[in-house]
Structures are given as structure tokens and as C-alpha cells.
C-alpha positions in Angstrom: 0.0 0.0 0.0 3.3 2.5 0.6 4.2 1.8 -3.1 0.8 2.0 -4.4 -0.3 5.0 -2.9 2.3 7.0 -4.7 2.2 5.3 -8.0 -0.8 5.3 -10.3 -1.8 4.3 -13.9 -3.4 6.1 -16.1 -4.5 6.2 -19.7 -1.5 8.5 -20.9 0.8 6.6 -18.3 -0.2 3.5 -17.2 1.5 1.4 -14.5 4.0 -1.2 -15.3 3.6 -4.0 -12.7 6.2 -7.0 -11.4 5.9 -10.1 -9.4 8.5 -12.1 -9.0 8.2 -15.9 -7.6 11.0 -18.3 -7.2 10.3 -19.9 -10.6 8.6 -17.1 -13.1 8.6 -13.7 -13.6 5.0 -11.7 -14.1 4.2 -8.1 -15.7 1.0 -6.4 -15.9 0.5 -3.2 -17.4 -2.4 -2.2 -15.5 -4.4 1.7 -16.1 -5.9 2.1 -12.5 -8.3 5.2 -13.5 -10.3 2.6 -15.2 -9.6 -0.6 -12.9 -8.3 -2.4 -16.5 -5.2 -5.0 -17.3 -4.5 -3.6 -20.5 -2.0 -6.7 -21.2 0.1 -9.5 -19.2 3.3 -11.2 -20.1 5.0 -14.1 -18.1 7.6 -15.9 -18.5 5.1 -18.8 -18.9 4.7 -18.0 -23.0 4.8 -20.6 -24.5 8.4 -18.5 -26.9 9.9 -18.2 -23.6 8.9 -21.5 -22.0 9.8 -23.6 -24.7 13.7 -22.2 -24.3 15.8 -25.0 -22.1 18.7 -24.1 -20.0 18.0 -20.2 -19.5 18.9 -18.7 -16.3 16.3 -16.4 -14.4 17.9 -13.5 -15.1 17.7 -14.2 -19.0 14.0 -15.2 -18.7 13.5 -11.8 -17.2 15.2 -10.3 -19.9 13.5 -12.1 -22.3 10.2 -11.4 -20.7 11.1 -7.6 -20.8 11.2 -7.5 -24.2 8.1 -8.9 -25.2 6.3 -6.7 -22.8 8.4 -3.9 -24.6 7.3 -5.4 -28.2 3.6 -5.7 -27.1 3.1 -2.8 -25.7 4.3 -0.8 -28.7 2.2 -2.7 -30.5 -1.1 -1.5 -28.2 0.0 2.3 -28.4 1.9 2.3 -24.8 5.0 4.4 -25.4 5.8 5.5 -21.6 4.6 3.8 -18.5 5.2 4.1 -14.5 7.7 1.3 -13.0 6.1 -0.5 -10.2 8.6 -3.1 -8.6 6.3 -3.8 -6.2 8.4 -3.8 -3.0 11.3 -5.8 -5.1 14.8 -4.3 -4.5 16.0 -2.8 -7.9 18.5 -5.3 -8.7 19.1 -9.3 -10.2 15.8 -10.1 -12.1 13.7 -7.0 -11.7 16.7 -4.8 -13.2 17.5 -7.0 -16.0 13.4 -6.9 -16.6 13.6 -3.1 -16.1 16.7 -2.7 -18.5 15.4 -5.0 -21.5 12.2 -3.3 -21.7 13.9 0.1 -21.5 16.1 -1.8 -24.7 13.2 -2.1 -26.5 11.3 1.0 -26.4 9.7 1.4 -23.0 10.0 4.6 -21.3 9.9 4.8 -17.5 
């Protein structure tokens, strides 16, 4: 609720979400005027799945870029970063820096 209460998504800016479990890696870009997902990725898709012998850190990567690729394909050019508590380092900052890489703007 401390991280939440500062950040907020809109339609112009909406909020770029992470959770992190010991196995996958979740984002949500989320517009919170309207209450709205506007689209998911996880490290569950079936493209990053389907790669064997990947580290975390290169699944986060991986699954920073597509949110980066769909996102431009929705129309989202800039979004808020919510690491949701996370300390800004191993798998959120590689997630962070790849989606930056392609196209993202925090």
C-alpha cells in the first residue's frame, strides 16, 4: 500500500507491474483510472517457456522485451515502473533494463 499510494496508472501513463516468484517472472500493465489490465506477459509464454537451459535472469530479460514489443504494438510508449516492493537489482533490473532496450519509457 506504501508503493501503491504514490504510484498510479493512467491512460497517458499506465503502470507497469512486477511479481517475481521463485520460478517465473509476471508483468501487468495495469491503467488504474479505469480498474483495467491492459496486457500481461510471463515468463510462462509458450516462446519463452519452450527455451531449455535459460537462467532467471535471462528469462526476465527475455520477458522484458516482449512486454516492450507488445506494448508498442497497443500504443503504450511510456509507462510508470512498479517493482512492487522488489529491491531494484538481479531479475527485476534485468526486466527493467530490456524493456527500456526495447522501447519502454519509465
Amino acid at each position: 500500500m506504501r508503493i501503491r499510494k504514490e504510484l498510479y496508472g493512467t491512460n497517458e501513463l499506465p503502470r507497469l507491474t512486477v511479481f517475481r516468484s521463485n520460478k517465473q517472472i509476471y508483468v501487468q500493465i495495469i491503467n488504474d483510472a479505469d480498474g483495467k489490465t491492459l496486457l500481461s506477459v510471463s515468463s510462462k509464454e509458450k516462446e519463452i517457456a519452450d527455451k531449455a537451459g535459460v537462467t532467471k535472469i535471462e528469462q526476465a530479460k527475455m520477458v522484458g522485451k516482449l512486454a516492450a514489443e507488445k506494448s508498442k504494438e497497443s500504443g503504450i510508449t511510456a509507462v510508470v515502473f512498479d517493482r512492487n516492493g522488489y529491491l531494484y537489482h538481479g531479475r527485476i533490473k534485468a526486466l527493467a533494463e530490456a524493456a527500456r532496450e526495447g522501447g519502454l519509457k519509465f
